[in-house]
MIDOSE-1310 file (N, C-alpha, C; in nm, 2 decimals, decimal comma, always signed):
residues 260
xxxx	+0,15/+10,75/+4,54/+0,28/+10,73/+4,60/+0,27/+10,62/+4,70; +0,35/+10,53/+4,68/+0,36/+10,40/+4,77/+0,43/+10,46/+4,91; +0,42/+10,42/+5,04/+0,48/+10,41/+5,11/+0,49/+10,31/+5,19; +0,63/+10,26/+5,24/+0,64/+10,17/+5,35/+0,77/+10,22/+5,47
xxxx	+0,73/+10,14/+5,60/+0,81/+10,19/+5,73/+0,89/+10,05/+5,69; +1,03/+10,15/+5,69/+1,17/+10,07/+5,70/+1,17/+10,00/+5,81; +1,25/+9,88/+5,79/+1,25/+9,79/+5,90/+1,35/+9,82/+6,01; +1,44/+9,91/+6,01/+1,56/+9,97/+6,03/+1,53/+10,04/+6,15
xxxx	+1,51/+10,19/+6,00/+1,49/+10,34/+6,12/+1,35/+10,33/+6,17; +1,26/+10,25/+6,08/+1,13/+10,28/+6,14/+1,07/+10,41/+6,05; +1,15/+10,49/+5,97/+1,09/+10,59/+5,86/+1,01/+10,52/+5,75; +0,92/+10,64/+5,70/+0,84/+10,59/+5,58/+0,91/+10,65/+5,47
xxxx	+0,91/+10,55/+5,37/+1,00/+10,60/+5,29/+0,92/+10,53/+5,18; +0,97/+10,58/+4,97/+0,87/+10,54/+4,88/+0,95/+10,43/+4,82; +0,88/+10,26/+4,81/+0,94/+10,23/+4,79/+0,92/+10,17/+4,62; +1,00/+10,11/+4,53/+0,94/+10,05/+4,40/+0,93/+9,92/+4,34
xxxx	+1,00/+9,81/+4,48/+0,98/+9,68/+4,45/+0,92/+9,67/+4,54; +0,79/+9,56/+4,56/+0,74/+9,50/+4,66/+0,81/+9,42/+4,77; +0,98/+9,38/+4,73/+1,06/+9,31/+4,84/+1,11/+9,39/+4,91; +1,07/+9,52/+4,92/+1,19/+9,62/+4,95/+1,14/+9,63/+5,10
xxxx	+1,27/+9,62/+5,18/+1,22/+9,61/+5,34/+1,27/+9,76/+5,40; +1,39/+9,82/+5,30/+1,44/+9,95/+5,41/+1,44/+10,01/+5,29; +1,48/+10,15/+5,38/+1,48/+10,26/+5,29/+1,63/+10,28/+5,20; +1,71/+10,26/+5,24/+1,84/+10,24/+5,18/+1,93/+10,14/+5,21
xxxx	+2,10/+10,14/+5,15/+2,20/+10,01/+5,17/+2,23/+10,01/+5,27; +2,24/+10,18/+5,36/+2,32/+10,21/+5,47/+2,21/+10,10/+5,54; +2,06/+10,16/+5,61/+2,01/+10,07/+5,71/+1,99/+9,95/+5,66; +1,99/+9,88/+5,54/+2,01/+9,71/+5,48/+2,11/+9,64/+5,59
xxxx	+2,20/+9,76/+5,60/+2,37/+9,71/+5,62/+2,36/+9,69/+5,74; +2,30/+9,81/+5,82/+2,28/+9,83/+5,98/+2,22/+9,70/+6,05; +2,11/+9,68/+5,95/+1,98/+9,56/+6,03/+2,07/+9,42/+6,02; +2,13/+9,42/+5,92/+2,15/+9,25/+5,90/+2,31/+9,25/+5,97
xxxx	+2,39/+9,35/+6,02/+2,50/+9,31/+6,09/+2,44/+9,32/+6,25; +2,35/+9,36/+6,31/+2,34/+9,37/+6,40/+2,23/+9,23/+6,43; +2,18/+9,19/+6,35/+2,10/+9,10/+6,34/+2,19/+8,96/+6,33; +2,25/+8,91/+6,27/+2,42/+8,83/+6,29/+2,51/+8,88/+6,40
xxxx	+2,50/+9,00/+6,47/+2,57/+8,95/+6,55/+2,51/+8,92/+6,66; +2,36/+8,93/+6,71/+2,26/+8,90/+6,83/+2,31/+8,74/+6,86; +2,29/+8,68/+6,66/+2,27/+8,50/+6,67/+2,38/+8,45/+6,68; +2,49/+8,53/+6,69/+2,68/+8,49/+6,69/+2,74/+8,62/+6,77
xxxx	+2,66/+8,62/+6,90/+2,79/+8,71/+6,94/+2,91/+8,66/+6,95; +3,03/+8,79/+6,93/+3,15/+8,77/+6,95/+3,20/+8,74/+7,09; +3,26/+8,58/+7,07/+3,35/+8,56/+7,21/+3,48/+8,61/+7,28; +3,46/+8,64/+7,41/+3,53/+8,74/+7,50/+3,66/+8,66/+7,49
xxxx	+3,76/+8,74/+7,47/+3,91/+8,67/+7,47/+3,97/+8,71/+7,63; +3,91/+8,66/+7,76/+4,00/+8,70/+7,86/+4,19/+8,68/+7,85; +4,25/+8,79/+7,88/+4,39/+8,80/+7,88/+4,43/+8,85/+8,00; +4,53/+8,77/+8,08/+4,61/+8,84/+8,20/+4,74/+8,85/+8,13
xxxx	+4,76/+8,97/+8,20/+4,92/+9,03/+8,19/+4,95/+9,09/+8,32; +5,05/+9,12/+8,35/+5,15/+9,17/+8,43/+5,16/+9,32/+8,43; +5,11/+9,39/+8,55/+5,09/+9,55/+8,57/+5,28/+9,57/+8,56; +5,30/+9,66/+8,46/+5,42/+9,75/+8,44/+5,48/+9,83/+8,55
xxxx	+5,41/+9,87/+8,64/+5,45/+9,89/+8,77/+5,46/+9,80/+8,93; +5,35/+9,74/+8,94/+5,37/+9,67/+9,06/+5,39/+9,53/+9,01; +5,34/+9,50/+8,92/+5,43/+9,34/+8,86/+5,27/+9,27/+8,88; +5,20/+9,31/+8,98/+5,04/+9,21/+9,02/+5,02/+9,16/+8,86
xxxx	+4,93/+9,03/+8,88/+4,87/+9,00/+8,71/+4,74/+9,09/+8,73; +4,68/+9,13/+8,61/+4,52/+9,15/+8,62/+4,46/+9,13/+8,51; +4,33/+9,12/+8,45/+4,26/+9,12/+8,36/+4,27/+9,19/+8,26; +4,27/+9,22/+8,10/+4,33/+9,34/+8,04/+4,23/+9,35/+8,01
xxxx	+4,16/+9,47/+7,98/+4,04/+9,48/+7,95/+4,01/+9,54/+7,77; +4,18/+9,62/+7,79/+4,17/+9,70/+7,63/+4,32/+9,62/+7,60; +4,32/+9,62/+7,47/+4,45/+9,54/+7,40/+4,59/+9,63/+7,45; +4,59/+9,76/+7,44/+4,71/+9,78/+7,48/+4,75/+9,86/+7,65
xxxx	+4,62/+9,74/+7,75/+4,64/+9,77/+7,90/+4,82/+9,76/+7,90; +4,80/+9,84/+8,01/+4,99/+9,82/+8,07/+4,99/+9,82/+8,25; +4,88/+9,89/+8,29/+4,88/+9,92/+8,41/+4,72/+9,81/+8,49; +4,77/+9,75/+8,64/+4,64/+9,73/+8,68/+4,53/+9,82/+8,71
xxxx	+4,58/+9,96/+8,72/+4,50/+10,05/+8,80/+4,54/+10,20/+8,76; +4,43/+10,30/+8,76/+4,52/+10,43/+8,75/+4,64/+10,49/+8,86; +4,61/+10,47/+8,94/+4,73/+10,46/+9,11/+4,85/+10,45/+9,00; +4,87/+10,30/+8,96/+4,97/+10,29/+8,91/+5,06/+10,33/+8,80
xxxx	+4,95/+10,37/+8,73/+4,97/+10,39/+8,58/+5,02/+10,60/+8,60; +5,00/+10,68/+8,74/+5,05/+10,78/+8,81/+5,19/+10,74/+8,87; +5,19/+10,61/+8,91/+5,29/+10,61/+9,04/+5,37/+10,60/+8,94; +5,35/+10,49/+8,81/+5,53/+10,48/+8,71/+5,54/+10,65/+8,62
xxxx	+5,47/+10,69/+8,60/+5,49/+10,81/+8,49/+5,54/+10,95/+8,59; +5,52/+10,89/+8,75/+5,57/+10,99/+8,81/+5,80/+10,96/+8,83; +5,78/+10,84/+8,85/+5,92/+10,74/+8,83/+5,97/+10,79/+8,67; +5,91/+10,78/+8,61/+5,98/+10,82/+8,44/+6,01/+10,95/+8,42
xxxx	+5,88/+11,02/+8,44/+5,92/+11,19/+8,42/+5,97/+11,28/+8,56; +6,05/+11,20/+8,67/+6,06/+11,23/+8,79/+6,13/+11,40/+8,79; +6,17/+11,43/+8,70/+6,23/+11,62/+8,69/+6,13/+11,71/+8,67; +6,05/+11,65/+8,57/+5,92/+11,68/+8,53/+5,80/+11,73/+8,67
xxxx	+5,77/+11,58/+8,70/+5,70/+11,60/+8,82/+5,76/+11,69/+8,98; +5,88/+11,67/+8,99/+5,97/+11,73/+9,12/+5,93/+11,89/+9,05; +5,94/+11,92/+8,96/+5,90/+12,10/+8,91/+5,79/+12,13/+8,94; +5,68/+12,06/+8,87/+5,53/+12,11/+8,88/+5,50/+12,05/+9,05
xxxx	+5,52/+11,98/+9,14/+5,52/+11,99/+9,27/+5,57/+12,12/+9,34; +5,72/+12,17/+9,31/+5,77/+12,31/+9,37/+5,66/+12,46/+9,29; +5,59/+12,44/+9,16/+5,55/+12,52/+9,18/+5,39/+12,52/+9,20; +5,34/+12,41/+9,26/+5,26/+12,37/+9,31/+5,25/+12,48/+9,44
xxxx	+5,33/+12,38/+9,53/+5,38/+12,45/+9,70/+5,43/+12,61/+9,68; +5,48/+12,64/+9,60/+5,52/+12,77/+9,60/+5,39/+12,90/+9,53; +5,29/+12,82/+9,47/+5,17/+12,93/+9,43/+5,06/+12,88/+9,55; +5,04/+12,77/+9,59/+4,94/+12,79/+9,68/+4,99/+12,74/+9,82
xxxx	+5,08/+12,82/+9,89/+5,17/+12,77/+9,99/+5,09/+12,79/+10,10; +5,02/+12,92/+10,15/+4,93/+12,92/+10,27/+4,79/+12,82/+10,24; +4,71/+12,80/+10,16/+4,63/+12,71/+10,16/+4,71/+12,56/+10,20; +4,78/+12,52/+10,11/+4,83/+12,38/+10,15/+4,90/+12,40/+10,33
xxxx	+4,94/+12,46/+10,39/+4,96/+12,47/+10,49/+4,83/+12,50/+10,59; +4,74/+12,56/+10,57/+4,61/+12,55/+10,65/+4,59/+12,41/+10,64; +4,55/+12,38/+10,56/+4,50/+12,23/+10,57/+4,55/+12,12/+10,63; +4,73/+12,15/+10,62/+4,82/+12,08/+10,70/+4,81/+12,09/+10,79
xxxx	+4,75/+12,19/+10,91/+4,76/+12,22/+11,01/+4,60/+12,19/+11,07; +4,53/+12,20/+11,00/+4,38/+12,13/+11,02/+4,39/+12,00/+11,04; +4,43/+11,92/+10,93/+4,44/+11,79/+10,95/+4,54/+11,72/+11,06; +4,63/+11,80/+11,07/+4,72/+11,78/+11,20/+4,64/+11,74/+11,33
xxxx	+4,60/+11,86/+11,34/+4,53/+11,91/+11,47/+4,39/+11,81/+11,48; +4,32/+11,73/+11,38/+4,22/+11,69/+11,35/+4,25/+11,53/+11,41; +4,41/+11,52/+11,37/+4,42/+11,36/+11,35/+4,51/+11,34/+11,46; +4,54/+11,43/+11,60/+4,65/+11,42/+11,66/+4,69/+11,26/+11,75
xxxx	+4,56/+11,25/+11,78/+4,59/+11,09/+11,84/+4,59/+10,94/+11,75; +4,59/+10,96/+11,62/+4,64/+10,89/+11,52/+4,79/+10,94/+11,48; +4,85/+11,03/+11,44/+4,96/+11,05/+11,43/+5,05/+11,03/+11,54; +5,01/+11,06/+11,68/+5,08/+10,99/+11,82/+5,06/+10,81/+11,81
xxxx	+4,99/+10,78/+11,79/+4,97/+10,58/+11,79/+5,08/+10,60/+11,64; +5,10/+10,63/+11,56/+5,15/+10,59/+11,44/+5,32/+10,56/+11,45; +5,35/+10,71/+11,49/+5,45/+10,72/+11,58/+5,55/+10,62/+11,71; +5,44/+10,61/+11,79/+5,47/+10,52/+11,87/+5,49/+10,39/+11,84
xxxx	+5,45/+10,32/+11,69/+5,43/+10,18/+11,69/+5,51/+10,22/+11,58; +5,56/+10,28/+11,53/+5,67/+10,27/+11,43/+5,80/+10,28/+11,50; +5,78/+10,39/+11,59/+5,93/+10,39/+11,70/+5,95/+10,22/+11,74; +5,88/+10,16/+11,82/+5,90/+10,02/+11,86/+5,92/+9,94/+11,77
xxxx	+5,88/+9,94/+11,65/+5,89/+9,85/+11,55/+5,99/+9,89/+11,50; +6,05/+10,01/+11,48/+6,19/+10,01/+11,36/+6,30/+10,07/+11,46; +6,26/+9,98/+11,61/+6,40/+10,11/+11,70/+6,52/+10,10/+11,63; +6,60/+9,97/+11,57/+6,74/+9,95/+11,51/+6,75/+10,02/+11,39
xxxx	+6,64/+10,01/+11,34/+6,70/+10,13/+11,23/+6,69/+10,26/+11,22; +6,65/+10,33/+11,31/+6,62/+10,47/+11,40/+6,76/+10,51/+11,48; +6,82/+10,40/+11,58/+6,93/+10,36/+11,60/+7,05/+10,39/+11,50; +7,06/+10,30/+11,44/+7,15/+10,33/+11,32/+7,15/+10,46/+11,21
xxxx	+7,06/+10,51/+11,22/+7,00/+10,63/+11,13/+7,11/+10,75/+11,23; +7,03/+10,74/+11,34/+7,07/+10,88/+11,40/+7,22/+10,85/+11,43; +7,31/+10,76/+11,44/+7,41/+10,76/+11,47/+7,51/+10,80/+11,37; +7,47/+10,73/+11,26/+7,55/+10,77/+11,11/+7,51/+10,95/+11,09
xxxx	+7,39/+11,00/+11,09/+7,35/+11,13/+11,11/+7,44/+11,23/+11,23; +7,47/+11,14/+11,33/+7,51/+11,23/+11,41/+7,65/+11,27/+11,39; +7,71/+11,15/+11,37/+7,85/+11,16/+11,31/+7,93/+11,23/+11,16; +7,81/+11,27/+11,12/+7,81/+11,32/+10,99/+7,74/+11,44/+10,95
xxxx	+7,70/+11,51/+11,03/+7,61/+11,60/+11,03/+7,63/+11,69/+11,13; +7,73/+11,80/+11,17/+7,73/+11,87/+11,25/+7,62/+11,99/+11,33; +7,54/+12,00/+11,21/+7,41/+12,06/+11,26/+7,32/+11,97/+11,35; +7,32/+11,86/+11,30/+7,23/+11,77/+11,38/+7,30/+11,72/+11,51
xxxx	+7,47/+11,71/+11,53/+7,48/+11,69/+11,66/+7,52/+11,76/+11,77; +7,48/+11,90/+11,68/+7,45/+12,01/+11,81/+7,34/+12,06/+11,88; +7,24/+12,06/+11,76/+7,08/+12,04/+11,84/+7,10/+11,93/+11,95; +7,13/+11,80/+11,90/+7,08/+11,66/+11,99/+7,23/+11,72/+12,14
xxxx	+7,33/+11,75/+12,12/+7,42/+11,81/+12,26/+7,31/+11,89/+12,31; +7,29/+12,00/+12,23/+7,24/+12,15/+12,36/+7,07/+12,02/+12,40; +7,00/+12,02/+12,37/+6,92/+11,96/+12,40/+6,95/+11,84/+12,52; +7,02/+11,77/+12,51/+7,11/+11,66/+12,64/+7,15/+11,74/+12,73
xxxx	+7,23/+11,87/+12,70/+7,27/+11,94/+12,79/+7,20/+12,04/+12,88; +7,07/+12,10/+12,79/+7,00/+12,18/+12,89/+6,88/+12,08/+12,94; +6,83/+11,97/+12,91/+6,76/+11,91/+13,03/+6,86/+11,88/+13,11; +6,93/+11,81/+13,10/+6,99/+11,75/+13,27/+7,05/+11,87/+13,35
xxxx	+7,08/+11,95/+13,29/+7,09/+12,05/+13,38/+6,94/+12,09/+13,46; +6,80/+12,11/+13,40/+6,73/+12,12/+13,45/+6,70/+12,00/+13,56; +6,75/+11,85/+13,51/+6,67/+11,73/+13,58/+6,78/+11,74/+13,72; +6,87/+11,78/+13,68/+7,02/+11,76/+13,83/+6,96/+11,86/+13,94
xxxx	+6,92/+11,97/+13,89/+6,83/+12,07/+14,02/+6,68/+12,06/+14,05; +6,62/+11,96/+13,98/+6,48/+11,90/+13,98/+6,41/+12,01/+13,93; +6,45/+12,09/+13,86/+6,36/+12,22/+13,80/+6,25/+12,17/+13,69; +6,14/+12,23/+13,69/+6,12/+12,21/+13,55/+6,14/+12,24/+13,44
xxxx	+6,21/+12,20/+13,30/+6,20/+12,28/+13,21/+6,07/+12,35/+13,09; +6,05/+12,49/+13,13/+5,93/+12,50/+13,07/+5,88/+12,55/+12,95; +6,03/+12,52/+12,90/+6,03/+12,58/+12,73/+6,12/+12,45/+12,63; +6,10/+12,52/+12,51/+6,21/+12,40/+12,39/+6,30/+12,45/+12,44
xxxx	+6,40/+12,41/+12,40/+6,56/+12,45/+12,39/+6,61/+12,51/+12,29; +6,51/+12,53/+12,23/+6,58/+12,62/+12,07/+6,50/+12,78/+12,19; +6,40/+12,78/+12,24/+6,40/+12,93/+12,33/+6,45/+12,96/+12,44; +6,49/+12,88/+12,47/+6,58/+12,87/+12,65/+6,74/+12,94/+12,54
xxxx	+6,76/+12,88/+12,40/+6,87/+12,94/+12,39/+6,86/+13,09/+12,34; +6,72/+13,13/+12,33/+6,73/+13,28/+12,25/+6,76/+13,31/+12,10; +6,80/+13,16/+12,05/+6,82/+13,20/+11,92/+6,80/+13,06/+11,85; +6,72/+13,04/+11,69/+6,74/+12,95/+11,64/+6,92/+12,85/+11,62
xxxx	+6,90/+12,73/+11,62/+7,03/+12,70/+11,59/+7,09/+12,69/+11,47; +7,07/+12,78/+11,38/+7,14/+12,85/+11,29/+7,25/+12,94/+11,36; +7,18/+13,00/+11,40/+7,21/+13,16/+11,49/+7,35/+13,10/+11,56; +7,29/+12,96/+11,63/+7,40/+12,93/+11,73/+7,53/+12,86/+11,69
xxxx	+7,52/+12,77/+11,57/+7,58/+12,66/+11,46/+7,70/+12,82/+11,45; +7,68/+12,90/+11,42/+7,71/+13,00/+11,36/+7,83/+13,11/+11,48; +7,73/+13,07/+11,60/+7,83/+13,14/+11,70/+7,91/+13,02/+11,77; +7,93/+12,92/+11,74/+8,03/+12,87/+11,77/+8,18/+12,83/+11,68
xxxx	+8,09/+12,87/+11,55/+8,21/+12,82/+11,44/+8,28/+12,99/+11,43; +8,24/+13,05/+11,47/+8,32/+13,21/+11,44/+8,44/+13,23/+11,57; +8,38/+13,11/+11,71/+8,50/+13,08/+11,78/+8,61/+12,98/+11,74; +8,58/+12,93/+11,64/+8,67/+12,81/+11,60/+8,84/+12,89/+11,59
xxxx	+8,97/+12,76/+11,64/+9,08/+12,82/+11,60/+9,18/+12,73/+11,54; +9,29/+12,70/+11,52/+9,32/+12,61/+11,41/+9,32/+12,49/+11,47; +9,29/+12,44/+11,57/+9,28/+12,29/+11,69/+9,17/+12,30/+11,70; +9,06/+12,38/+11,64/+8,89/+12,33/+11,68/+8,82/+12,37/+11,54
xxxx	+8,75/+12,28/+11,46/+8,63/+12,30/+11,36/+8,56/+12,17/+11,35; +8,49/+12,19/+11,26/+8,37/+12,07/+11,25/+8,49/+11,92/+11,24; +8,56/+11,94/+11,15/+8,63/+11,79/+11,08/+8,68/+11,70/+11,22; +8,72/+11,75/+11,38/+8,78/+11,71/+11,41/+8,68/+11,72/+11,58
xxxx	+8,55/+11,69/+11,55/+8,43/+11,75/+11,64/+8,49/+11,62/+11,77; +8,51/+11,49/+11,74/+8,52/+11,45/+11,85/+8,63/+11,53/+11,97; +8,72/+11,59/+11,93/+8,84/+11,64/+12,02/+8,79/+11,75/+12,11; +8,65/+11,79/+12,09/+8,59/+11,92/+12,16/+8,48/+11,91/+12,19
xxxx	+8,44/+11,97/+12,31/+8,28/+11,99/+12,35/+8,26/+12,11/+12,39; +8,08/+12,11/+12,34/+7,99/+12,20/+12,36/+8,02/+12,30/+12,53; +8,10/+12,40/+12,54/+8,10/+12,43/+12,69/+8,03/+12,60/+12,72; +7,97/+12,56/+12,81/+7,90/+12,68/+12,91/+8,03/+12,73/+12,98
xxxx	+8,03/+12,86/+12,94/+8,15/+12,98/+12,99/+8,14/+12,99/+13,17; +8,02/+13,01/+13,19/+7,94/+12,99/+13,30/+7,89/+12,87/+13,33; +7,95/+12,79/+13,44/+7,92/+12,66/+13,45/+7,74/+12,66/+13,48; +7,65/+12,53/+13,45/+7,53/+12,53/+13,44/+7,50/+12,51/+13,57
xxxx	+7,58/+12,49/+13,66/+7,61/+12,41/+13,79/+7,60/+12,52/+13,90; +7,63/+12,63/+13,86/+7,67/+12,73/+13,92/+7,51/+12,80/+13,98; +7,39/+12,77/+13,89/+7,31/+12,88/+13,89/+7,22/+12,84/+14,00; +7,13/+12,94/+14,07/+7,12/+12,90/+14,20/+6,96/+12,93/+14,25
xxxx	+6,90/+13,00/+14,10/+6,79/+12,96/+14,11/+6,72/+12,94/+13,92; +6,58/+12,89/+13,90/+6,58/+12,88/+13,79/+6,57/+12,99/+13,66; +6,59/+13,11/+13,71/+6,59/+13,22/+13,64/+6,75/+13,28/+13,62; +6,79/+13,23/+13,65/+6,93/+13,21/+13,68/+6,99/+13,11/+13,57
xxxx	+6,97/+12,99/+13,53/+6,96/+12,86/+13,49/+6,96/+12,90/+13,32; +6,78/+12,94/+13,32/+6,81/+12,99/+13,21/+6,90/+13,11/+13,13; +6,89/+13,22/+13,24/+7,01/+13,28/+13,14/+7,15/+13,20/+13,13; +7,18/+13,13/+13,20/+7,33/+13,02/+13,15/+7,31/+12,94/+13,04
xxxx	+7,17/+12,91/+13,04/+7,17/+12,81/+12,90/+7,18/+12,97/+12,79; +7,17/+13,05/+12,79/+7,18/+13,11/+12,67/+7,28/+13,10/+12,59; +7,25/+13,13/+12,43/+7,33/+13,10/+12,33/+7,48/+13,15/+12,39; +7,45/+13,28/+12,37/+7,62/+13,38/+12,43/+7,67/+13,33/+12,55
xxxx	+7,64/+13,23/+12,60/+7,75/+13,18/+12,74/+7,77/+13,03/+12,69; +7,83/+13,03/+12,53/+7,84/+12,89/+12,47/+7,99/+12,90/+12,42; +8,08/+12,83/+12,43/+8,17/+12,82/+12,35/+8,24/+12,68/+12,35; +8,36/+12,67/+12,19/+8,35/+12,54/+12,20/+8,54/+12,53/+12,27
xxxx	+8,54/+12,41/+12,32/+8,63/+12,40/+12,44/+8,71/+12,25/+12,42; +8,83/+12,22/+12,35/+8,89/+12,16/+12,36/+8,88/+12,02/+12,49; +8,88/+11,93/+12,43/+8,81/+11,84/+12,60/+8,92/+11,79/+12,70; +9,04/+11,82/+12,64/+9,12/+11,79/+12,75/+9,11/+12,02/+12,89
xxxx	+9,09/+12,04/+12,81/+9,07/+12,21/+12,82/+8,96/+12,17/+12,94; +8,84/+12,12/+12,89/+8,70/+12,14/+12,92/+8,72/+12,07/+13,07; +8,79/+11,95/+13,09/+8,83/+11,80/+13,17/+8,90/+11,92/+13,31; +9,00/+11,99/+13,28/+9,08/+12,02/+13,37/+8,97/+12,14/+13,41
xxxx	+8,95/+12,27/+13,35/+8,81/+12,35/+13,37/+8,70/+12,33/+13,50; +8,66/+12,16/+13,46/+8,57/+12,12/+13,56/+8,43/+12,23/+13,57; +8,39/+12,22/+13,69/+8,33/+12,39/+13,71/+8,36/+12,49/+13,75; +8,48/+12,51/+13,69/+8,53/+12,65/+13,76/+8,50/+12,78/+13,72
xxxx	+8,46/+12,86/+13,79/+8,46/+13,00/+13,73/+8,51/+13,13/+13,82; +8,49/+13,21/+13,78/+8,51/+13,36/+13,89/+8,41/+13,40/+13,87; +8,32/+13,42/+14,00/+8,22/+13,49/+14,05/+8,20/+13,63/+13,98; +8,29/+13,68/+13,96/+8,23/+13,86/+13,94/+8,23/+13,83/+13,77
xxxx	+8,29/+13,70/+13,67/+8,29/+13,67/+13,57/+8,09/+13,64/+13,60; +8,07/+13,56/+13,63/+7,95/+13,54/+13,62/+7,84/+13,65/+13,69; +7,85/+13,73/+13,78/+7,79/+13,91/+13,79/+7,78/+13,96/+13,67; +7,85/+13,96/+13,61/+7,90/+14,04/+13,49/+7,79/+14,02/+13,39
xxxx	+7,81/+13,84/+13,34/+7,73/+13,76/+13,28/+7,59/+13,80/+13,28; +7,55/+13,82/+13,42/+7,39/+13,78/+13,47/+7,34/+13,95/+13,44; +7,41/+14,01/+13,45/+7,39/+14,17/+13,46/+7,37/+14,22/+13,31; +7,48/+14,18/+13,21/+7,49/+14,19/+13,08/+7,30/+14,13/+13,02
xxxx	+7,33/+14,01/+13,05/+7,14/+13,93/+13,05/+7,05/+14,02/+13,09; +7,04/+14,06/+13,21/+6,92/+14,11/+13,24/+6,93/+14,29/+13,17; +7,00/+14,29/+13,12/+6,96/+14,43/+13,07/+6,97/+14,42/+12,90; +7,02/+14,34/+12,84/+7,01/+14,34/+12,70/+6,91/+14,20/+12,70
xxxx	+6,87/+14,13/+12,74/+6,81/+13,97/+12,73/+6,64/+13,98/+12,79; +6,69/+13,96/+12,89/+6,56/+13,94/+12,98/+6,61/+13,98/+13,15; +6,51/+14,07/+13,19/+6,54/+14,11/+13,36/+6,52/+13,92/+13,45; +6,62/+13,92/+13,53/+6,62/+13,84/+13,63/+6,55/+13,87/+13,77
């Protein structure tokens, strides 16, 4: 039995002509294309095209590139299937809601003096359109321009007696401003509701003026000494009150609220 090592696989195999260099057509086929293409490699066709998302040109590497980057080739398929993606995000947040919130609160707390510089130099840099944001918002948004009143209203009452204020103003009121959005619209009457908010102001039943030390102060800012008050009403009012109206007040507080 003859044998010879294929030029190929390198197997011994039997062969029955003396020209015979491989063991079969397949490694014949293998050696001599690979062997043509060493002495002719194929030349690179570079192609630029235009990323489908950000428009940048880049190099295509496969014939039917569309995207410069995977970033992008996420950022548009999140743009296309945008119902798609908005769902599997909600039940994203809704199956792993206390982890994603630890982390949030980690990385908060981790990054606080970068989030304060970020803040700050975005405030300065986009004050006119911050400006213009909150004003369209305020005029349009009743919830939002009652936070931003009680908030105006219970510091300067604090800054006018030089007190300090040593809480938010959503606790100084006792109640979220849901709670409060809520107790003032249950006083509405057919000359006061949201549609016609410039004609009325935020008024303390109990003038804030009145209180005469800071434990005092805060029970006036409480939610229940809020009502809403016609401004020619509010104008004539001034700070007037009756004394045993406000005993009454302070007494009701310290025994359902907080002792004084």
């Amino acid at each position: 039995m003859k044998l010879r090592q294929c030029n190929n696989c390198g197997k011994d195999y039997q062969y029955k002509k003396e020209t015979s260099k491989f063991c079969s057509n397949i490694c014949g086929c293998r050696f001599h294309y690979y062997a043509n293409k060493k002495k002719n490699p194929p030349q690179k066709v570079i192609r630029f095209i235009n990323c489908n998302h950000c428009g940048n040109e880049f190099e295509a590497k496969v014939h039917n590139s569309k995207y410069c980057s995977g970033g992008c080739k996420r950022k548009q398929w999140r743009i296309d299937n945008r119902e798609k993606h908005l769902a599997h995000q909600l039940k994203h947040r809704e199956t792993h809601r206390e982890d994603l919130n630890k982390k949030k609160r980690a990385w908060h707390k981790k990054n606080l003096n970068k989030i304060s510089n970020y803040r700050k130099e975005y405030n300065q840099n986009n004050r006119d359109k911050i400006t213009a944001y909150e004003n369209e918002k305020y005029h349009s948004n009743p919830m939002f321009r009652l936070q931003k009143n009680l908030r105006t209203i219970t510091a300067g009452a604090f800054r006018r007696k030089s007190w300090r204020k040593g809480a938010k103003t959503v606790e100084i009121l006792g109640a979220d401003y849901e709670t409060v959005f809520n107790h003032i619209e249950n006083q509405f009457t057919n000359e006061i509701n949201w549609k016609n908010r410039d004609e009325w102001d935020i008024d303390h039943i109990i003038p804030l003026a009145s209180a005469t030390n800071e434990k005092e102060l805060y029970a006036l800012c409480h939610y229940s000494n809020l009502q809403p008050l016609l401004k020619s009403e509010n104008q004539s009012k001034n700070n007037f009150y009756d004394l045993q109206d406000k005993d009454k007040y302070l007494e009701w507080y310290s025994i359902n609220i907080k002792s004084i």
